[in-house]
Backbone atoms as SQL, in Angstrom:
CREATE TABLE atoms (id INTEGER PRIMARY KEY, chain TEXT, resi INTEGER, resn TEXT, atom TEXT, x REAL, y REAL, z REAL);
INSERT INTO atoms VALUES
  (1, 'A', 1, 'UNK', 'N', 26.053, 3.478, -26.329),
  (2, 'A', 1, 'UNK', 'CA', 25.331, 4.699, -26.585),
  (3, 'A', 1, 'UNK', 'C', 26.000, 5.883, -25.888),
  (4, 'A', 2, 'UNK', 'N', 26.973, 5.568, -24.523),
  (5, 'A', 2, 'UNK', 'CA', 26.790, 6.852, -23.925),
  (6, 'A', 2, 'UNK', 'C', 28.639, 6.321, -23.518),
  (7, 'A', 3, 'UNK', 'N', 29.214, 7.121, -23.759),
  (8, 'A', 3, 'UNK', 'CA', 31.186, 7.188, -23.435),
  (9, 'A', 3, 'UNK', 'C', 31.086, 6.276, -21.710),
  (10, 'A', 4, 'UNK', 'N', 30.480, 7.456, -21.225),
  (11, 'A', 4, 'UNK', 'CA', 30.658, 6.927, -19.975),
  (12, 'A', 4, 'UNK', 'C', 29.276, 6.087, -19.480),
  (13, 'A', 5, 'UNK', 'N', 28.831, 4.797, -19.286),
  (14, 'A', 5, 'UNK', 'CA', 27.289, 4.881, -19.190),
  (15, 'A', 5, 'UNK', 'C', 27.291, 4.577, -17.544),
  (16, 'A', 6, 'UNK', 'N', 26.081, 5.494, -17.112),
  (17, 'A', 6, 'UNK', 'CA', 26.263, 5.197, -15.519),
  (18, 'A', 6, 'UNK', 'C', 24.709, 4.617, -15.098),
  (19, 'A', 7, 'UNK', 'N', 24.616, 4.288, -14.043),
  (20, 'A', 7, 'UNK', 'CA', 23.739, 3.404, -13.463),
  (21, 'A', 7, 'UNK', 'C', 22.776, 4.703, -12.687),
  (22, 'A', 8, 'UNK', 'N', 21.278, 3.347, -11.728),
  (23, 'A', 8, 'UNK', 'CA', 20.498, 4.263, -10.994),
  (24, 'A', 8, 'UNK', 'C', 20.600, 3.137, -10.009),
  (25, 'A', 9, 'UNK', 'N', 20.246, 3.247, -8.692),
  (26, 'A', 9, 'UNK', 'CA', 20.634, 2.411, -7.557),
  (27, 'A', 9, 'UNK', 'C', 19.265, 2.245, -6.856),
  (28, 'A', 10, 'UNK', 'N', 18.768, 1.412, -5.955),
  (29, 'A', 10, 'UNK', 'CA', 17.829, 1.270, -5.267),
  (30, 'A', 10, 'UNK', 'C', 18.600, 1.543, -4.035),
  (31, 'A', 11, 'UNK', 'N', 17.903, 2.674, -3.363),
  (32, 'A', 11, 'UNK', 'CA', 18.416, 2.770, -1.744),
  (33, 'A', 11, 'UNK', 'C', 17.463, 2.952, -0.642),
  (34, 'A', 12, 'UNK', 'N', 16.299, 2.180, -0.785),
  (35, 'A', 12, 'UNK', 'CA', 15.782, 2.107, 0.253),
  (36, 'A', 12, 'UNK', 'C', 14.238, 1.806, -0.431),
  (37, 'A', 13, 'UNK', 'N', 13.407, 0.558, 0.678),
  (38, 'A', 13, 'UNK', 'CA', 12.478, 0.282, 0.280),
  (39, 'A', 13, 'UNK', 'C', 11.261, 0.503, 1.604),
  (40, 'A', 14, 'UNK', 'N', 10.285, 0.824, 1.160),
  (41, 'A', 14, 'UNK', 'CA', 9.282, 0.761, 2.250),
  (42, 'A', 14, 'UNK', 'C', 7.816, 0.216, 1.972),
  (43, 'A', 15, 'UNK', 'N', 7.117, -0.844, 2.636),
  (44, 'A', 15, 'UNK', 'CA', 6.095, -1.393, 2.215),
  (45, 'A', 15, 'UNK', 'C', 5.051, -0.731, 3.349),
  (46, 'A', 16, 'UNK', 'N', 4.078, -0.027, 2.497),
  (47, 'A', 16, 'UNK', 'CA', 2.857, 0.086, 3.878),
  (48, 'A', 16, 'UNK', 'C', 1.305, 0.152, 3.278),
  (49, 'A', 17, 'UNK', 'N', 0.569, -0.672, 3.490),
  (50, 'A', 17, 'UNK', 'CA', -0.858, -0.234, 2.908),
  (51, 'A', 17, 'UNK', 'C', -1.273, -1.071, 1.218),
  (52, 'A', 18, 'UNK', 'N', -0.186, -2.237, 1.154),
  (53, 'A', 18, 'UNK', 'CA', -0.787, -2.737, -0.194),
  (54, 'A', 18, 'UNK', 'C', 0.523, -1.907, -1.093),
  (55, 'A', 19, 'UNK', 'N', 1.445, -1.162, -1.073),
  (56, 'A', 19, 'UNK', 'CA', 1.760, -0.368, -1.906),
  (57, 'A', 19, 'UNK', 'C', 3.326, -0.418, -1.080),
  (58, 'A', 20, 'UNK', 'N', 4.448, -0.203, -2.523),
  (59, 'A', 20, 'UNK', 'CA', 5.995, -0.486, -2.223),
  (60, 'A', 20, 'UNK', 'C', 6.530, 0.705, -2.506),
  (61, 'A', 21, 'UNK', 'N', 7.441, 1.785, -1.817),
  (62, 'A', 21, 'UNK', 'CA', 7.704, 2.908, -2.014),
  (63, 'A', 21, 'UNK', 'C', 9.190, 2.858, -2.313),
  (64, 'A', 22, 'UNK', 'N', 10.223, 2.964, -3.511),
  (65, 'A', 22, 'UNK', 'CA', 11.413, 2.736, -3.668),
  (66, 'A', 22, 'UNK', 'C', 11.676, 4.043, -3.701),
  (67, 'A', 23, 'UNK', 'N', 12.866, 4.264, -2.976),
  (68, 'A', 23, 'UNK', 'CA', 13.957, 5.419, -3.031),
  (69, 'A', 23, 'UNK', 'C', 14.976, 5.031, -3.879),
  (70, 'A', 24, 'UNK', 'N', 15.243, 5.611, -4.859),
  (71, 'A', 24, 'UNK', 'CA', 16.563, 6.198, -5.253),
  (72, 'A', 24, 'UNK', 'C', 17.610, 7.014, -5.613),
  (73, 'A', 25, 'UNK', 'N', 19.072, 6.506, -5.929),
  (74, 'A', 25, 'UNK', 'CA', 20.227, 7.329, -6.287),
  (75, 'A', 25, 'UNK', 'C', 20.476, 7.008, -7.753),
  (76, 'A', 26, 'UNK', 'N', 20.409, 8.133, -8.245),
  (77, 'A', 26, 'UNK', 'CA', 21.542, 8.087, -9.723),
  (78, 'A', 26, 'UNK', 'C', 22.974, 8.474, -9.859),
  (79, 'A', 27, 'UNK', 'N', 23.919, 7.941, -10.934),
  (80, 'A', 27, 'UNK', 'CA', 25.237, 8.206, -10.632),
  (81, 'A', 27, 'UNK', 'C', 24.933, 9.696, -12.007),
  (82, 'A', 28, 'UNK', 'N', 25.844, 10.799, -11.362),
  (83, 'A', 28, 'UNK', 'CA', 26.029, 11.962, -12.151),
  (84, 'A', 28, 'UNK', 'C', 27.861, 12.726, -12.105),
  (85, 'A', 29, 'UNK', 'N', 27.536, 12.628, -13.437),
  (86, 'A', 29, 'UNK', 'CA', 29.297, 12.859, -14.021),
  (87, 'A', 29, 'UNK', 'C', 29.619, 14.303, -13.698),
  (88, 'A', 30, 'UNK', 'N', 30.939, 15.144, -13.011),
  (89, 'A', 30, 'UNK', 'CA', 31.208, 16.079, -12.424),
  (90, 'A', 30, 'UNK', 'C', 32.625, 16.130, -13.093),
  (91, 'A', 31, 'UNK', 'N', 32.637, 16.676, -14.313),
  (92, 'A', 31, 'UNK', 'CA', 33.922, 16.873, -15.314),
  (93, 'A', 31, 'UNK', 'C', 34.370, 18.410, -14.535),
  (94, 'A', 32, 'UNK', 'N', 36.064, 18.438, -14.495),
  (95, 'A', 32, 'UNK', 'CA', 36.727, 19.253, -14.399),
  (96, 'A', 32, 'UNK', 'C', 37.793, 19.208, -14.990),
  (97, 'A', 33, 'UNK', 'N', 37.834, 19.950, -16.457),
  (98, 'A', 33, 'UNK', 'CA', 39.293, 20.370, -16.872),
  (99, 'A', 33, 'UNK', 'C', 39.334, 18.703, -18.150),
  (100, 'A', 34, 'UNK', 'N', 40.138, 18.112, -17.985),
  (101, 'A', 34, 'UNK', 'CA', 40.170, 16.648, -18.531),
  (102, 'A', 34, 'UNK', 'C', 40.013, 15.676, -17.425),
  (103, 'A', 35, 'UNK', 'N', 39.581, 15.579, -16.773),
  (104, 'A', 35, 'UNK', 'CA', 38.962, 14.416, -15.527),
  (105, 'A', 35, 'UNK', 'C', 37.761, 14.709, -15.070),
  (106, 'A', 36, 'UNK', 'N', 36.787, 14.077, -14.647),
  (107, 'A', 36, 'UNK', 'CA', 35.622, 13.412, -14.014),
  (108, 'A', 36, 'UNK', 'C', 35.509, 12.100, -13.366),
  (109, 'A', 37, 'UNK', 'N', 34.630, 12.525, -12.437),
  (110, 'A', 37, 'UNK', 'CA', 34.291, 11.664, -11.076),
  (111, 'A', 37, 'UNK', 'C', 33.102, 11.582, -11.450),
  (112, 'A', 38, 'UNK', 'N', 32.543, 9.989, -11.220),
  (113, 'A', 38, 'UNK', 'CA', 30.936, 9.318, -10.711),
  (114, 'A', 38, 'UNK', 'C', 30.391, 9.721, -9.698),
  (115, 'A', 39, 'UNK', 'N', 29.796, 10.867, -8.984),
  (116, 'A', 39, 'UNK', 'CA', 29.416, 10.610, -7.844),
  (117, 'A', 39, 'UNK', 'C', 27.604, 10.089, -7.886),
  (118, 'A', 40, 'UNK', 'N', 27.435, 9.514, -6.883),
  (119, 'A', 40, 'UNK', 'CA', 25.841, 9.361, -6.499),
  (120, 'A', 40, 'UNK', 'C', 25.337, 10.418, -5.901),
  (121, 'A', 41, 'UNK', 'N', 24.078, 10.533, -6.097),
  (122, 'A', 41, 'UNK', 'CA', 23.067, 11.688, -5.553),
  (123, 'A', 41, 'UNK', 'C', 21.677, 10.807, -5.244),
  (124, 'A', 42, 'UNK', 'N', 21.095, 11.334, -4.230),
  (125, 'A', 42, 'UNK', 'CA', 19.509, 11.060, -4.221),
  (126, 'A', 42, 'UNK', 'C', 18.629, 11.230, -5.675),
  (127, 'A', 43, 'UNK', 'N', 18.109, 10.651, -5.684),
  (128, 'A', 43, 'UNK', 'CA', 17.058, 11.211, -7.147),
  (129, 'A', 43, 'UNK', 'C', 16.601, 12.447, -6.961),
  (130, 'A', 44, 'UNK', 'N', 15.948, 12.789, -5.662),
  (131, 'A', 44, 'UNK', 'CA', 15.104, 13.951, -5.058),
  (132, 'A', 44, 'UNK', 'C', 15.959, 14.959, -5.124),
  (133, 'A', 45, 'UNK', 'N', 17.092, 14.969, -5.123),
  (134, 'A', 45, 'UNK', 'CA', 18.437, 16.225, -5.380),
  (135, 'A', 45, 'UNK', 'C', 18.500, 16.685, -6.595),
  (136, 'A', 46, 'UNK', 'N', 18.118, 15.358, -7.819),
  (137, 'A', 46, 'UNK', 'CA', 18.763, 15.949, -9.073),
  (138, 'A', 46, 'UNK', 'C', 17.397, 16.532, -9.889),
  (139, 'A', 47, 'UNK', 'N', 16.195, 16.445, -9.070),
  (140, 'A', 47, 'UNK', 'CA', 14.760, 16.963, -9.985),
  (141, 'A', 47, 'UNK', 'C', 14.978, 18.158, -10.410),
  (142, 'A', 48, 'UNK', 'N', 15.787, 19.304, -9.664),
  (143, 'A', 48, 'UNK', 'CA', 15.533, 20.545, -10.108),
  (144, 'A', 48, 'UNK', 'C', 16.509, 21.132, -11.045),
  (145, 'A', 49, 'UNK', 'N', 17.253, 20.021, -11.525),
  (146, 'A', 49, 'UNK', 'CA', 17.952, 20.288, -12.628),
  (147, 'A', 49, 'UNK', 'C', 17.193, 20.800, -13.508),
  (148, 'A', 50, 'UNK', 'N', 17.987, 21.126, -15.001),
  (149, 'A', 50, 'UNK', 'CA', 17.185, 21.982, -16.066),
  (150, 'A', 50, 'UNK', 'C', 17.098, 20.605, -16.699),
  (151, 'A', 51, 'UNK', 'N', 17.653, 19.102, -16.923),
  (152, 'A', 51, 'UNK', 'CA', 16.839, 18.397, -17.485),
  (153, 'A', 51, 'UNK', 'C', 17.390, 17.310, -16.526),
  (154, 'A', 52, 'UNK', 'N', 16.283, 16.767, -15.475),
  (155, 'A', 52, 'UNK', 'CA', 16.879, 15.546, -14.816),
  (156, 'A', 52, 'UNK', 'C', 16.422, 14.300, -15.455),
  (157, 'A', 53, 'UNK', 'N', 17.435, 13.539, -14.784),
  (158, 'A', 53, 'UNK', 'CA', 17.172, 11.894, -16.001),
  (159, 'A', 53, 'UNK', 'C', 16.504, 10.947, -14.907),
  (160, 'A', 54, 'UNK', 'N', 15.174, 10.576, -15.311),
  (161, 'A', 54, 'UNK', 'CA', 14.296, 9.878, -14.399),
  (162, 'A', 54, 'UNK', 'C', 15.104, 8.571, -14.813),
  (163, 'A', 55, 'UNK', 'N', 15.250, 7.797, -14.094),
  (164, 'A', 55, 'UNK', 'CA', 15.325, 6.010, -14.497),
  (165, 'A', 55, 'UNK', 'C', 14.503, 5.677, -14.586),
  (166, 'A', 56, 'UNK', 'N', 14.266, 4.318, -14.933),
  (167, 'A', 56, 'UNK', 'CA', 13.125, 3.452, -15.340),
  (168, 'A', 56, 'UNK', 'C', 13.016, 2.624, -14.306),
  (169, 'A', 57, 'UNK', 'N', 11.652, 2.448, -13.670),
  (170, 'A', 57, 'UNK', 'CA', 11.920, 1.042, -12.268),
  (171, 'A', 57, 'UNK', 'C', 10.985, 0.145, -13.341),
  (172, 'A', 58, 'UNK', 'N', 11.504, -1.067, -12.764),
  (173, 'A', 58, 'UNK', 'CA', 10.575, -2.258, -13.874),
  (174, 'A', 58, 'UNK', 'C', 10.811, -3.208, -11.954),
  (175, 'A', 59, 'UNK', 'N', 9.389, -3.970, -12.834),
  (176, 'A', 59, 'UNK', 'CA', 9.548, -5.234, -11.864),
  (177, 'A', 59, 'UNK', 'C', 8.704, -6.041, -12.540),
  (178, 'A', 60, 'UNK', 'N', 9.006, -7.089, -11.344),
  (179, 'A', 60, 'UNK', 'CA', 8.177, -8.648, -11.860),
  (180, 'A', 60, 'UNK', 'C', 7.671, -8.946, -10.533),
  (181, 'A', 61, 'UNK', 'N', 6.648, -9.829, -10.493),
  (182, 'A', 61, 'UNK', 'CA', 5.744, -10.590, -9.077),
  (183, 'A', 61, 'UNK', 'C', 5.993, -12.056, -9.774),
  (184, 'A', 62, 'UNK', 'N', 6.436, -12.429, -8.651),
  (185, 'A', 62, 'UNK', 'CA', 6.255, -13.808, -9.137),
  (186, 'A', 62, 'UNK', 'C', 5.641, -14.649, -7.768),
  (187, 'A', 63, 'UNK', 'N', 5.226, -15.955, -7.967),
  (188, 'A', 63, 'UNK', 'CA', 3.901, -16.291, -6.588),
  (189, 'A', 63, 'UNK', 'C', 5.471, -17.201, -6.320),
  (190, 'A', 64, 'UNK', 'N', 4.557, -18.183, -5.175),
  (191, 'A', 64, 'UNK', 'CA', 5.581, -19.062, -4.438),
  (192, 'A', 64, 'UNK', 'C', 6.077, -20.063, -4.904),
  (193, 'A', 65, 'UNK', 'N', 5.169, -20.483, -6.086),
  (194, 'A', 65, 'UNK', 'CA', 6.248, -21.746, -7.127),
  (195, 'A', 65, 'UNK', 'C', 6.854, -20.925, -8.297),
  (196, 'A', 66, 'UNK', 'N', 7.697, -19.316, -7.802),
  (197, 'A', 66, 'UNK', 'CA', 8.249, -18.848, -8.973),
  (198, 'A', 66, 'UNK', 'C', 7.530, -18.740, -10.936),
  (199, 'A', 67, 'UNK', 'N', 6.508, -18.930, -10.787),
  (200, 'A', 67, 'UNK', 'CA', 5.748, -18.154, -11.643),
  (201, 'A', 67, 'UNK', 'C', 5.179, -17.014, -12.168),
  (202, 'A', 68, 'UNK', 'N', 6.001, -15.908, -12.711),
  (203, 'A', 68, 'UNK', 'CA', 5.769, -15.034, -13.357),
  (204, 'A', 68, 'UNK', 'C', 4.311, -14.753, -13.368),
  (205, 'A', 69, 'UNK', 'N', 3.785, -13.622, -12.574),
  (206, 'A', 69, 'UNK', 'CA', 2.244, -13.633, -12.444),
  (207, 'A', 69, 'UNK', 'C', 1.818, -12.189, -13.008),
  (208, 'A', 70, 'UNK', 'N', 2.725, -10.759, -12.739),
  (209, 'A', 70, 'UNK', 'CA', 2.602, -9.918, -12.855),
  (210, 'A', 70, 'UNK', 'C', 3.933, -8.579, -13.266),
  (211, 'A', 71, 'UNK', 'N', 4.222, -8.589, -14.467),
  (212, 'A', 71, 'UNK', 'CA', 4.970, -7.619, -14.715),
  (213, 'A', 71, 'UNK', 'C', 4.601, -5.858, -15.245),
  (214, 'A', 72, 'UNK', 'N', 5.596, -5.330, -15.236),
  (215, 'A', 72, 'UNK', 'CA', 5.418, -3.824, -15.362),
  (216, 'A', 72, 'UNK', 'C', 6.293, -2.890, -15.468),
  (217, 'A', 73, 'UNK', 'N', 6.007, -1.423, -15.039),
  (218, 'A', 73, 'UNK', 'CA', 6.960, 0.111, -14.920),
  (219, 'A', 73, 'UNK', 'C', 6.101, 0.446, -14.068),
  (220, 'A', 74, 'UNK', 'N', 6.811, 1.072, -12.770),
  (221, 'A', 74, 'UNK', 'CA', 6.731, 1.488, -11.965),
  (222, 'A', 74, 'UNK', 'C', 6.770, 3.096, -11.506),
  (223, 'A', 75, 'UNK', 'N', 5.725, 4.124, -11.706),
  (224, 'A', 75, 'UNK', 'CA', 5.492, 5.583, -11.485),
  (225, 'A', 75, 'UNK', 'C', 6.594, 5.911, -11.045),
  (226, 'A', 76, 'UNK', 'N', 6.890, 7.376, -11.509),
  (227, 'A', 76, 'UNK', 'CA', 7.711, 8.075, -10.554),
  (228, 'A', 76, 'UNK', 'C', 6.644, 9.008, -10.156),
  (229, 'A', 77, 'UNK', 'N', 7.046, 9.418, -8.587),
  (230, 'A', 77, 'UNK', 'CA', 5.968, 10.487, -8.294),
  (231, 'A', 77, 'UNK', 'C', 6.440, 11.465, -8.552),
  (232, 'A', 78, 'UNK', 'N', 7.236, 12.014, -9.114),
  (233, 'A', 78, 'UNK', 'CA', 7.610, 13.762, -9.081),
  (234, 'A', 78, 'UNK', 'C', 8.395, 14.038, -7.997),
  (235, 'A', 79, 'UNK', 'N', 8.268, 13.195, -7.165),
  (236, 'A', 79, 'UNK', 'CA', 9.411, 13.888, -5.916),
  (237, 'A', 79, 'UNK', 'C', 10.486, 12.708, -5.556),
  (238, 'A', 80, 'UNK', 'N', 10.997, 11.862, -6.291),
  (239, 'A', 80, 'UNK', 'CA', 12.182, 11.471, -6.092),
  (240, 'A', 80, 'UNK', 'C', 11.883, 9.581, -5.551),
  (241, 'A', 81, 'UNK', 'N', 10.575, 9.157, -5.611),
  (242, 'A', 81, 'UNK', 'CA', 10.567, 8.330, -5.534),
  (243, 'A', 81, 'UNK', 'C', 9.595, 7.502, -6.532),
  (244, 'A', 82, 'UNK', 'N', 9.701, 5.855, -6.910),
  (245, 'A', 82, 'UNK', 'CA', 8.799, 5.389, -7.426),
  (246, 'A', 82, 'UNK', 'C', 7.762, 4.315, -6.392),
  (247, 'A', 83, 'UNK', 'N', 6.349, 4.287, -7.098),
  (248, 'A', 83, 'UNK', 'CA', 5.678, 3.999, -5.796),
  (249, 'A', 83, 'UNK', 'C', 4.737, 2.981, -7.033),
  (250, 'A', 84, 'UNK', 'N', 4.628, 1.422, -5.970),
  (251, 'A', 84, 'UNK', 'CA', 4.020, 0.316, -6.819),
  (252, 'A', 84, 'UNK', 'C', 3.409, 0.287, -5.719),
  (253, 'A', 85, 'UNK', 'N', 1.680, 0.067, -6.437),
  (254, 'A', 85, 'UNK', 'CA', 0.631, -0.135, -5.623),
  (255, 'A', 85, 'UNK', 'C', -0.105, -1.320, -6.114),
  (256, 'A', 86, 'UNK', 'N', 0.235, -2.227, -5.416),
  (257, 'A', 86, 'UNK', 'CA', -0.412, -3.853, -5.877),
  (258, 'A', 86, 'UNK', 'C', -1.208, -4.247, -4.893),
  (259, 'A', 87, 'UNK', 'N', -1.913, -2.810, -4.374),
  (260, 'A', 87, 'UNK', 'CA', -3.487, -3.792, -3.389),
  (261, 'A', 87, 'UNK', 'C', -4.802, -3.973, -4.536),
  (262, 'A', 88, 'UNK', 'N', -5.109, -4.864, -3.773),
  (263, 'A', 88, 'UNK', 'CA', -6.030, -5.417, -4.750),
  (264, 'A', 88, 'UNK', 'C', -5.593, -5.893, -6.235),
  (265, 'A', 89, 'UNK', 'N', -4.548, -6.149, -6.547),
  (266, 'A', 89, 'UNK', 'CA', -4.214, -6.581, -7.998),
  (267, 'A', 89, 'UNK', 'C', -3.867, -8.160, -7.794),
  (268, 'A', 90, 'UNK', 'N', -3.317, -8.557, -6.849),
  (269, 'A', 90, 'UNK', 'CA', -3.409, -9.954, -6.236),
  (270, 'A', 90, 'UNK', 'C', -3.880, -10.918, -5.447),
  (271, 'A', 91, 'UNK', 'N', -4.049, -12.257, -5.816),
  (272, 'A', 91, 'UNK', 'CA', -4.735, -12.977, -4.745),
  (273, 'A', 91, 'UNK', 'C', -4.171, -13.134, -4.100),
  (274, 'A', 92, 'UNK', 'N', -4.855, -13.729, -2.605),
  (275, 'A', 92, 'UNK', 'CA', -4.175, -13.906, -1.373),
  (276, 'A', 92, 'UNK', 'C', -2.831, -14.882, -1.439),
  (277, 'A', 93, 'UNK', 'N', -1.579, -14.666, -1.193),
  (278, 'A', 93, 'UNK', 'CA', -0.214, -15.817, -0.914),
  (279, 'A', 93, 'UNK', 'C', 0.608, -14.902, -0.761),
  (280, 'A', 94, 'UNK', 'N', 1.532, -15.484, -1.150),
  (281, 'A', 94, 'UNK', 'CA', 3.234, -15.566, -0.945),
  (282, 'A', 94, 'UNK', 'C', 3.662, -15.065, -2.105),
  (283, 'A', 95, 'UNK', 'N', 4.806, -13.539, -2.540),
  (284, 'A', 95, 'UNK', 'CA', 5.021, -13.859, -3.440),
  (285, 'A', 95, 'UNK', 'C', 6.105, -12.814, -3.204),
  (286, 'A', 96, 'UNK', 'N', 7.276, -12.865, -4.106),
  (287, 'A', 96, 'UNK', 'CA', 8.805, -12.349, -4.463),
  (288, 'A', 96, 'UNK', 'C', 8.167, -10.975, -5.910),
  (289, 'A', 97, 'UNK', 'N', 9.008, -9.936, -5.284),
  (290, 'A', 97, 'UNK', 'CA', 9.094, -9.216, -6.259),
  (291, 'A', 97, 'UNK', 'C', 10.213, -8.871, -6.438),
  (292, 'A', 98, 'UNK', 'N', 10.725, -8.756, -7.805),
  (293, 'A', 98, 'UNK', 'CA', 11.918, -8.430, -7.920),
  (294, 'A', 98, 'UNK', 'C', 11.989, -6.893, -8.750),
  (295, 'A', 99, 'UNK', 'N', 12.849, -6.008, -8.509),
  (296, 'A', 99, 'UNK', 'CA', 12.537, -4.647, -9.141),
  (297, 'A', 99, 'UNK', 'C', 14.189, -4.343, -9.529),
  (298, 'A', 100, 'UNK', 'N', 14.237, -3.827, -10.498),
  (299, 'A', 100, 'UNK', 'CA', 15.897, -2.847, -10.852),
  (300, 'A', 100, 'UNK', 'C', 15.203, -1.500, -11.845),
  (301, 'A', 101, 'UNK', 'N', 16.335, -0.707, -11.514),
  (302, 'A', 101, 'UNK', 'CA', 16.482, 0.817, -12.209),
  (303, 'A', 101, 'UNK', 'C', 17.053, 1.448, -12.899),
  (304, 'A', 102, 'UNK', 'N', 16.843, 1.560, -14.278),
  (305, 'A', 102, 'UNK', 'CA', 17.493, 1.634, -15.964),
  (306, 'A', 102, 'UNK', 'C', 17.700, 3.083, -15.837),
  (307, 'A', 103, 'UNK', 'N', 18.949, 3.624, -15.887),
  (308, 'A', 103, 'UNK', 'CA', 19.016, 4.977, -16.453),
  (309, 'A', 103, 'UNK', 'C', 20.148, 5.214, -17.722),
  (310, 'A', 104, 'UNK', 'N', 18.802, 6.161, -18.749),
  (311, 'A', 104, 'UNK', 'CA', 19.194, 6.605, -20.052),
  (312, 'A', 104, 'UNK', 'C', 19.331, 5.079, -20.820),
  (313, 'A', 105, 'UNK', 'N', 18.660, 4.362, -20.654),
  (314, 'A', 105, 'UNK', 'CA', 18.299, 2.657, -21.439),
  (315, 'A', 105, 'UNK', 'C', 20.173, 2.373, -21.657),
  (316, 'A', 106, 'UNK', 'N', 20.378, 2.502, -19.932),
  (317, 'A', 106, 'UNK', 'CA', 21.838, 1.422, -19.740),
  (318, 'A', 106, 'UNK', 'C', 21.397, 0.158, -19.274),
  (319, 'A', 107, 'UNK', 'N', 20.636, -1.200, -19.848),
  (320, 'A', 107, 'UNK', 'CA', 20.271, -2.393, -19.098),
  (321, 'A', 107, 'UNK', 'C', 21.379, -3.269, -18.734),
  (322, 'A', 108, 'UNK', 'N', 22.583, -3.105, -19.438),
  (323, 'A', 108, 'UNK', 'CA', 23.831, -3.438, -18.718),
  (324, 'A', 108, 'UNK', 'C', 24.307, -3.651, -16.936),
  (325, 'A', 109, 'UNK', 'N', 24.322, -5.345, -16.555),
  (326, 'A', 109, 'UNK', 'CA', 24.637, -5.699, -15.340),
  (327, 'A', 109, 'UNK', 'C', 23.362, -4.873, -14.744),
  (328, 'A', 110, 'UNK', 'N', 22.300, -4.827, -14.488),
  (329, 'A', 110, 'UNK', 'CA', 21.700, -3.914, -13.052),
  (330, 'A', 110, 'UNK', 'C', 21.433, -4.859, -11.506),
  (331, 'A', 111, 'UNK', 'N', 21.885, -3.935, -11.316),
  (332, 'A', 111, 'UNK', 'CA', 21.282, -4.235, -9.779),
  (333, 'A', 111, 'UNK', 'C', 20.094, -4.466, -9.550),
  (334, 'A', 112, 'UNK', 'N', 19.530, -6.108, -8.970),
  (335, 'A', 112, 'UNK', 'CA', 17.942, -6.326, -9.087),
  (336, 'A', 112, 'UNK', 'C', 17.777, -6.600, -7.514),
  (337, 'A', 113, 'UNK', 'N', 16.897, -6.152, -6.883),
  (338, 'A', 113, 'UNK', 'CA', 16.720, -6.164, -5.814),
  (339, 'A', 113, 'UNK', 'C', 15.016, -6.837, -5.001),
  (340, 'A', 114, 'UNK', 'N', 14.921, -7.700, -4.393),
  (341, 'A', 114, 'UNK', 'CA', 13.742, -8.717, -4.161),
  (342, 'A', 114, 'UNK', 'C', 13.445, -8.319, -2.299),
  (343, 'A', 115, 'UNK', 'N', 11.835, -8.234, -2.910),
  (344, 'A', 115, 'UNK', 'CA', 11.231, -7.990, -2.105),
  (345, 'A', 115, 'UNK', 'C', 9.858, -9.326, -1.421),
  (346, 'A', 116, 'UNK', 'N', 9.756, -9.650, -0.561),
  (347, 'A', 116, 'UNK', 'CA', 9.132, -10.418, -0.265),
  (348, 'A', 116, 'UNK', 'C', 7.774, -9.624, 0.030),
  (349, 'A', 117, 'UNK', 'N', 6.663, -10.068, -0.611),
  (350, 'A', 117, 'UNK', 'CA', 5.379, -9.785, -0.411),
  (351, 'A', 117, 'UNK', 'C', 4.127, -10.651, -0.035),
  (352, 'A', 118, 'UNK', 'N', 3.235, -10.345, 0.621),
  (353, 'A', 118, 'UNK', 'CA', 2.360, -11.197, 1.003),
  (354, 'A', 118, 'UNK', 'C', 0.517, -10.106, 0.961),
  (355, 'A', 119, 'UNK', 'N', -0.173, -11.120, 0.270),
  (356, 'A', 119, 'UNK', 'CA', -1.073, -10.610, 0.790),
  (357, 'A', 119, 'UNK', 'C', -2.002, -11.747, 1.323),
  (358, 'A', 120, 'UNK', 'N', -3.096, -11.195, 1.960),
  (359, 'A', 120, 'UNK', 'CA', -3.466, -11.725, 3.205),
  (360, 'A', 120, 'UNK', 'C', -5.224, -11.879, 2.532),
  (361, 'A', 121, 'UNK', 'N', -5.868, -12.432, 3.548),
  (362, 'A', 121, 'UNK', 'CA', -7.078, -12.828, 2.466),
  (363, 'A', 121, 'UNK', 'C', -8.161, -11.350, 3.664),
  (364, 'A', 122, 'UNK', 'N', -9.156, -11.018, 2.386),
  (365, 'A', 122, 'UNK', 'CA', -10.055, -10.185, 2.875),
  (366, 'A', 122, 'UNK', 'C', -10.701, -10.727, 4.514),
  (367, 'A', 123, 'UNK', 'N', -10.663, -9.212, 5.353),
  (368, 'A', 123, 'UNK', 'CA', -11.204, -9.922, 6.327),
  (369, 'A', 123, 'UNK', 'C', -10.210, -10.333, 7.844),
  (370, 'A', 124, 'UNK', 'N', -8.814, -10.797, 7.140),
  (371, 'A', 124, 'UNK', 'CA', -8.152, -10.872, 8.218),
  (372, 'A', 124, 'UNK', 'C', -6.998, -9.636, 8.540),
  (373, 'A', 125, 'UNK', 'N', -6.893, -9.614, 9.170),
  (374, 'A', 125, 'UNK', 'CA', -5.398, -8.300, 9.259),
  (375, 'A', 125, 'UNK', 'C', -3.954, -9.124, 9.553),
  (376, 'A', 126, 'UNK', 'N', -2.776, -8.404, 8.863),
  (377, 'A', 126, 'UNK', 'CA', -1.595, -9.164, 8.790),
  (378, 'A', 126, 'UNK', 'C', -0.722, -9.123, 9.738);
C-alpha cells in the first residue's frame, strides 16, 4: 500500500490502578531533495501535525493455561498515549497480555510486546 511502509513502536509501559498506560513512537519520513531518512518521534510530538497518524494498539489477555479470554483496541487519549483499563473486566489470576501497534494498516512483522498481569481477589490488596 505505501512505497515506504513504516512502523509504530511501544516505548514504555506503566501499570497502576487496574489500568495499562502504553507510550509510543512512530517512524516519520524526512525527504530531502532525492533521499529520506526514517526517523522515530514520540507520538505526543507528532499530534500537532496538520494530519497525525494515530496507530492502532490491539491486544489480547490470555489467563495462565494460555487461553484467549479477552481481546480488543485500545483508546488513544489525545495526548500521545493509549490507556487499557481492565479493572473489573477480570476474574481474580494470572494472566499475559500481549499488545502491538499498527500504523496506516502496516500488520507486517510487528513488534508484540507482553505484559504480565494479575488481579487479585476483592478485599485483599496486592
Amino acid at each position: 500500500k505505501y512505497a515506504i511502509p513504516r512502523q509504530a513502536y511501544i516505548t514504555g509501559i506503566t501499570q497502576q490502578n487496574g489500568r495499562i498506560e502504553i507510550r509510543a513512537e512512530v517512524e516519520k519520513i524526512e525527504k530531502f531533495l532525492r533521499t529520506y531518512e526514517i526517523r522515530r518521534k514520540p507520538l505526543s510530538e507528532t499530534l500537532s501535525e496538520r494530519k497525525p497518524e494515530i496507530p492502532v494498539c490491539r491486544y489480547v489477555v490470555l489467563d495462565s493455561h494460555k487461553r484467549v479470554v479477552k481481546v480488543g483496541t485500545v483508546p488513544h487519549d489525545g495526548k500521545g498515549k493509549f490507556v487499557l483499563d481492565l479493572q473489573d473486566t477480570l476474574p481474580p489470576g494470572r494472566y499475559t497480555i500481549l499488545v502491538t501497534l499498527y500504523l496506516n494498516e502496516n500488520v507486517m512483522n510487528p513488534v508484540v510486546r507482553t505484559i504480565p498481569y494479575r488481579v487479585e481477589q476483592k478485599g485483599k490488596s496486592p
